[in-house]
C-alpha positions in Angstrom: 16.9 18.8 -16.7 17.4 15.2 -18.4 16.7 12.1 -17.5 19.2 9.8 -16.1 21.8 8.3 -18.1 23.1 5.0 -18.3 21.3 1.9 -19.7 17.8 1.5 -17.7 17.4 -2.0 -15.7 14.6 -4.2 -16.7 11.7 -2.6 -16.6 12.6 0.8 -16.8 11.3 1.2 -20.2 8.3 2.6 -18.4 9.8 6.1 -17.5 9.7 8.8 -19.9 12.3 10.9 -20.5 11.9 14.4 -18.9 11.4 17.0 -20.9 12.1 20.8 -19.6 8.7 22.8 -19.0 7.7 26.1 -17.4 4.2 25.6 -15.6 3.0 27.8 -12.9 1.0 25.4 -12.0 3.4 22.6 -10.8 3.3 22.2 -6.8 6.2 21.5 -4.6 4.7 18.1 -4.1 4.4 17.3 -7.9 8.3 18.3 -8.0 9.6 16.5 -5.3 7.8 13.5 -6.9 9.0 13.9 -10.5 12.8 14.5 -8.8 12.5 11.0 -6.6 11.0 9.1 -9.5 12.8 9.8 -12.7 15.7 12.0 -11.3 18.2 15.0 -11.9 21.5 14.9 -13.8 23.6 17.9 -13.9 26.5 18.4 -16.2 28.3 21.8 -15.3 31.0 23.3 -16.6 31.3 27.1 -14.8 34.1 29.5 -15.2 34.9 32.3 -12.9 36.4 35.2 -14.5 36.8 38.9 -13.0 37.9 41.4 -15.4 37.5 39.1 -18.1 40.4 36.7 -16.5 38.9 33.6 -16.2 40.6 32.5 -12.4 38.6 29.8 -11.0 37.2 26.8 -13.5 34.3 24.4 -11.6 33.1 21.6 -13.4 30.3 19.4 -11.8 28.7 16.3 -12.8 25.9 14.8 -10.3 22.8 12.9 -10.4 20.5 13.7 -7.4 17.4 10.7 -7.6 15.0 8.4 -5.0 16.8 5.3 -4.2 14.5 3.1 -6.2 15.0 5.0 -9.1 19.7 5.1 -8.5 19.2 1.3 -8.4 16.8 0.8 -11.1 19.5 2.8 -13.6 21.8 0.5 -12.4 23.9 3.5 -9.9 24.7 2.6 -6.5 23.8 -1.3 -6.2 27.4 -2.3 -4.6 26.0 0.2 -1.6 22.6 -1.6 -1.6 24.1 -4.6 -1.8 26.6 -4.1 1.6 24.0 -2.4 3.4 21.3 -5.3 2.5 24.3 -7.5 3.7 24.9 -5.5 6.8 20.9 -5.5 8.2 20.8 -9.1 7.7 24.0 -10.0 9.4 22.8 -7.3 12.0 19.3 -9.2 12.2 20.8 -12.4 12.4 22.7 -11.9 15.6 19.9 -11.0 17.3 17.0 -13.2 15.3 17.2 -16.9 14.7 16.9 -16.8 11.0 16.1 -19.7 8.8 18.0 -20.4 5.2 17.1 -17.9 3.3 15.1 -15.9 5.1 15.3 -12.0 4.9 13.9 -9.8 7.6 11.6 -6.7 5.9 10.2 -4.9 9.6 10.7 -4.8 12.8 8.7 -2.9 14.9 8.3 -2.1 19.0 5.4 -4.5 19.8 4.1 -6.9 21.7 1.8 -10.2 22.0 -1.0 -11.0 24.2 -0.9 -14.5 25.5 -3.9 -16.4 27.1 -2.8 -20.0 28.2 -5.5 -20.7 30.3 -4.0 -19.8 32.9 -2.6 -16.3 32.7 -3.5 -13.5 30.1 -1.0 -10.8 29.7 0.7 -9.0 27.4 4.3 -9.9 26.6 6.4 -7.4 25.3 9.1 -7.7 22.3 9.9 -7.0 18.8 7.6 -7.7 15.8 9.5 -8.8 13.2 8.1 -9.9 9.6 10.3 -11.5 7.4 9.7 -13.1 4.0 8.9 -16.3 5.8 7.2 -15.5 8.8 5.7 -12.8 11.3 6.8 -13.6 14.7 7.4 -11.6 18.3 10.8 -11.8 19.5 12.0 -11.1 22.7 16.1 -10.0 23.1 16.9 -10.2 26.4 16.3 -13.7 27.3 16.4 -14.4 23.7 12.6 -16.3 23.0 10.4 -16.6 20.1 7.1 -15.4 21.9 4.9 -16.2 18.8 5.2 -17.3 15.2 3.6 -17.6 12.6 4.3 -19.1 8.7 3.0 -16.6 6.4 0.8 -18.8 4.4 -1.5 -19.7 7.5 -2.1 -16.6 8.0 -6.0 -16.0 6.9 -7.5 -12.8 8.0 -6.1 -9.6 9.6 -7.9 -6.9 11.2 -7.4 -4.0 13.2 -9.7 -2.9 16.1 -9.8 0.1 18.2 -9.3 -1.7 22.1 -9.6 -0.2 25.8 -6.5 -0.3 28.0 -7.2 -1.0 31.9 -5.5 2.6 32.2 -8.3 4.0 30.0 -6.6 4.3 27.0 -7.7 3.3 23.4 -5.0 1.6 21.4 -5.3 0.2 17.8 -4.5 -3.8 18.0 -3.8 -6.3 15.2 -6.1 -9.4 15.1 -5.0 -12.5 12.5 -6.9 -15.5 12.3 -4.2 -18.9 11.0 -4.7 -22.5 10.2 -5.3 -24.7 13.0 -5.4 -22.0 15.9 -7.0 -19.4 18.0 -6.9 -16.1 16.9 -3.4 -13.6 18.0 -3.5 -10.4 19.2 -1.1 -8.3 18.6 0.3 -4.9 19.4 2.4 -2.6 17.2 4.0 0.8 16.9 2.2 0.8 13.6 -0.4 -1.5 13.4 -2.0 -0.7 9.9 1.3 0.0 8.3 2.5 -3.9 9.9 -1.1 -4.9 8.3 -0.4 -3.9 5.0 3.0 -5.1 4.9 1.8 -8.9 5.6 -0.7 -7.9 3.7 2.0 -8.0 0.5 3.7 -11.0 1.5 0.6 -13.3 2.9 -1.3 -14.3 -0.7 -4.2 -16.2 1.3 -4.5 -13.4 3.6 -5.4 -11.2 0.8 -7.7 -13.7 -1.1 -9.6 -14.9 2.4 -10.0 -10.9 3.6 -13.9 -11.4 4.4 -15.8 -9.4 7.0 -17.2 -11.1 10.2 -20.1 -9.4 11.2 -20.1 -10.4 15.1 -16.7 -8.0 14.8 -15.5 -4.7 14.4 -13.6 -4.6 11.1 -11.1 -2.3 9.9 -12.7 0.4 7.6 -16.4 -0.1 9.1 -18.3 3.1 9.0 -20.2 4.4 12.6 -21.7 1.0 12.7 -22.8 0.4 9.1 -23.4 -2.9 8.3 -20.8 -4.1 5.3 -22.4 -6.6 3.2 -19.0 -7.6 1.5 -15.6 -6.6 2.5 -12.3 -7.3 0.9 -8.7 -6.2 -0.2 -8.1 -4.5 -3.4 -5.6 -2.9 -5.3 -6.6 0.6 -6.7 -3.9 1.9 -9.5 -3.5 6.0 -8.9 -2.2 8.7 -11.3 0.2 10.7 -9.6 2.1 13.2 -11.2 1.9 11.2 -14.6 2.8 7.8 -13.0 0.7 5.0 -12.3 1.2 3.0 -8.9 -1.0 0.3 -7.1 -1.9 0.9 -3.9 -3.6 -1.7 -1.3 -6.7 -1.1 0.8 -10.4 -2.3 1.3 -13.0 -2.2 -0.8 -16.6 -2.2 0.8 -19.9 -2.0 0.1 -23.0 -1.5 1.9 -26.4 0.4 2.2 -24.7 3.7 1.2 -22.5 2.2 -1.8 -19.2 1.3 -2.5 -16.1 3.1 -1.1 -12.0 2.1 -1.3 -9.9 3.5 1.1 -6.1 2.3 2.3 -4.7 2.4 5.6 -3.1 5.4 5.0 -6.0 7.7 4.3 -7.8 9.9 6.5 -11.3 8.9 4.6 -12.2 7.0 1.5 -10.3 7.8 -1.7 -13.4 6.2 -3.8 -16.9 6.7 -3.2 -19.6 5.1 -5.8 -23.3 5.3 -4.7 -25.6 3.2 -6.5 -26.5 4.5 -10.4 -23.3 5.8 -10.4 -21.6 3.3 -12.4 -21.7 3.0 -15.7 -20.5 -0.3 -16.7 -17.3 -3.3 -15.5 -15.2 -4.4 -17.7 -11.6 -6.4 -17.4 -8.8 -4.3 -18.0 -5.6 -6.1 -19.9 -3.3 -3.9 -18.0 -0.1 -5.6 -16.1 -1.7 -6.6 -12.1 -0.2 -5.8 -9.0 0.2 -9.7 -8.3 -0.3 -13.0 -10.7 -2.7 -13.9 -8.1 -5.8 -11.1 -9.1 -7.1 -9.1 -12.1 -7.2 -5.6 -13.2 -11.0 -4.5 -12.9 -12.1 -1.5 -14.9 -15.2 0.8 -13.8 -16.6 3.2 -16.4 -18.0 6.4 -13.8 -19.2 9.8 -15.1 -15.9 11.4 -14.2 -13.6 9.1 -15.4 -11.8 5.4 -15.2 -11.2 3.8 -12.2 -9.0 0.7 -12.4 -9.2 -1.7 -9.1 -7.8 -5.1 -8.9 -8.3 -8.1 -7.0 -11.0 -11.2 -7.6 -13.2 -10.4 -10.4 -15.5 -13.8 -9.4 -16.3 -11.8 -5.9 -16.1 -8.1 -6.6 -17.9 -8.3 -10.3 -21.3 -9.1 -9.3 -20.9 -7.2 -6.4 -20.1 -4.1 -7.9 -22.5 -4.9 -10.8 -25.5 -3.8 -8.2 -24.0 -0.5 -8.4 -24.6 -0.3 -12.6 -26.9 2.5 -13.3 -30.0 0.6 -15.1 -31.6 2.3 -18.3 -35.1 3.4 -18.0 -37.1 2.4 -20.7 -39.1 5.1 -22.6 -39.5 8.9 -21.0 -38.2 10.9 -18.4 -36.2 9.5 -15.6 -38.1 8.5 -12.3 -37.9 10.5 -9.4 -36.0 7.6 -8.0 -33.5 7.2 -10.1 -29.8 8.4 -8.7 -28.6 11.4 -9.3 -24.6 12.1 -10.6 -22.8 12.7 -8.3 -20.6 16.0 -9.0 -17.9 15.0 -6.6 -16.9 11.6 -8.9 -15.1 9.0 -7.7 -12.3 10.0 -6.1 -13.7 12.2 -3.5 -11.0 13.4 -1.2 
C-alpha cells in the first residue's frame, strides 16, 4: 500500500505518506477512513502459469480513493468539472439563479407564512446557494421566501407540535429588518449547519434567547452563554474541524454538533487547567484557535476568544493556598473531556 502518485495540489502537503503496518488493532472504521482520505494505488503485474507455462499475463494499475482526496491529487477534475457544470445547468432550469451564483442543497421543505391574514404552511424546495437560502416552489414556478445570507442573524431549531399530533423539528432564523421565518426541512440540523458555513454573521451573532427553546438546551437548564464553535478532532491520525455549540451553564461547559447523539466535550468546573491561543491554521479568517489544557489531554476549539475566554476562564481550576485541598474543591473527572 502507497500513497497516491502524481504531484499533490495545493495543500496536500498535509498527508503523509502511508506506510504498510500489521496492527490487530485497526477497526474497519479506522480503514475505511485511512482508504477515503489518503487512498490506494495498486500496481499489478500477475502471471498465470499451469505446469510451469505461463498462459494468461494480467497486469493492473488502479487507484481506489474518496473523491476529495482523486481531486486533491489532481485525478478526475475534467469529471468534476462536467458534473459541477451539469447540476448547475440542471438547477438553473428549474431555479432563477443570479450571476454567479452556485446552488450547494436542496432539500424537501417548506415555509410557514403569516400575512395577517392567513397562516399556513406552503410547501417547496429549500434550496441554499452561495448567495442565498430561499423556498422555491416548481410548479407554478414562485420564490416563496428569500433570504441574502448576510442578513441572516441567528438560527435555531425547535422541537414543534403538528395539529395531527406529531412533533417535528423546525428551523427558526432571525434577519435584518424582519420577523422571524419558520421553516421546515427534511434535515433541519444538517440545513442549519450548512448556512451555518456560508452565513459569517450567523455564526458570530449565535447567542441564546432565554424566553426560547434553543438548540442544544439540556431538560430545561438554564444556558448562561451559548454560541457556535469549531472543535478540531483526531480521527485516525487526521485532524478536521467540526461545527457545533458550545455551552455553559450550572453543570459546566459541554460542545456538541448537530450530528451527535450527546455532547462530545464535557468540562465541569476545576476541570480546566489553563486557556491559551493556539497558532494553529482556523477553520475561518473570521475566529481563533482556542487551546484548553484538561487532565486528559488538549482540546483545541475555535471561535471568538473576546466571548468564550473569560467565559471558559470560570471553569480554571483555582490553586489552594497552603495544605490539603477543601472538601469543596472539584474532583477530576476520570471520564476527560471527550466523554462519548
Amino acid at each position: 500500500m502507497t500513497a497516491l502518485p502524481g504531484t499533490p495540489a495545493p495543500g496536500a502537503d498535509r498527508h503523509e505518506g502511508i506506510e504498510p503496518v500489521r496492527d490487530p488493532r485497526v477497526t474497519l472504521v479506522e480503514l475505511v477512513d485511512t482508504l477515503l482520505d489518503r487512498g490506494l494505488y495498486l500496481n499489478l503485474d500477475v502471471i498465470i502459469s499451469v505446469a510451469d507455462i505461463p498462459l494468461i499475463g494480467l497486469n493492473l494499475r488502479a487507484t481506489l480513493a474518496g473523491m476529495e482526496t482523486m481531486l486533491e491529487y489532481g485525478m478526475m477534475r475534467d469529471w468534476d468539472q462536467r458534473t459541477r457544470e451539469w447540476v448547475q445547468r440542471t438547477a438553473a432550469r428549474d431555479l432563477p439563479l443570479e450571476d454567479g451564483e452556485e446552488l450547494l442543497s436542496k432539500t424537501p421543505g417548506g415555509y410557514f407564512s403569516d400575512d395577517g391574514f392567513h397562516r399556513d404552511w406552503r410547501p417547496g424546495g429549500v434550496y441554499l446557494t452561495t448567495h442565498r437560502l430561499l423556498v422555491f416552489r416548481r410548479d407554478p414556478r414562485e420564490v416563496l421566501w428569500q433570504v441574502p445570507l448576510h442578513s441572516i442573524r441567528t438560527l435555531a431549531v425547535r422541537e414543534e407540535t403538528t395539529i395531527g399530533g406529531e412533533t417535528l423539528e423546525r428551523l427558526h432564523l432571525t434577519v435584518d429588518d424582519g420577523p422571524e421565518a419558520v421553516l421546515s426541512s427534511s434535515s433541519p440540523r444538517r440545513l442549519r449547519e450548512m448556512v451555518l458555513q456560508q452565513a459569517p454573521s450567523a455564526r458570530r451573532a449565535l447567542d441564546v434567547h432565554p424566553e426560547r427553546r434553543a438548540e442544544g438546551e439540556h431538560d430545561g437548564t438554564a444556558a448562561l452563554v451559548q454560541g457556535h464553535l469549531w472543535f478540531r478532532e483526531d480521527r485516525a491520525g487526521r485532524a478536521a474541524w467540526r461545527g457545533g455549540t458550545g455551552r455553559l451553564d450550572e453543570d459546566g461547559f459541554t460542545w456538541q454538533s448537530a450530528m451527535d447523539a450527546r455532547p462530545a466535550i464535557r468540562l465541569a468546573s476545576g476541570e480546566l487547567r489553563a486557556i491559551s491561543r493556539g497558532a494553529g491554521p482556523a477553520p475561518f479568517d473570521d475566529v481563533t484557535v482556542i487551546q484548553l489544557t484538561t487532565p486528559t489531554g488538549e482540546v483545541v476549539l475555535a471561535g471568538d476568544p473576546e466571548r468564550w475566554e473569560p467565559v471558559l476562564g470560570s471553569l480554571v481550576r483555582r490553586p489552594t493556598t497552603g495544605g490539603s485541598p477543601s472538601a469543596s474543591e472539584p474532583k477530576e473527572a476520570a471520564d476527560g473531556p471527550a466523554d462519548r
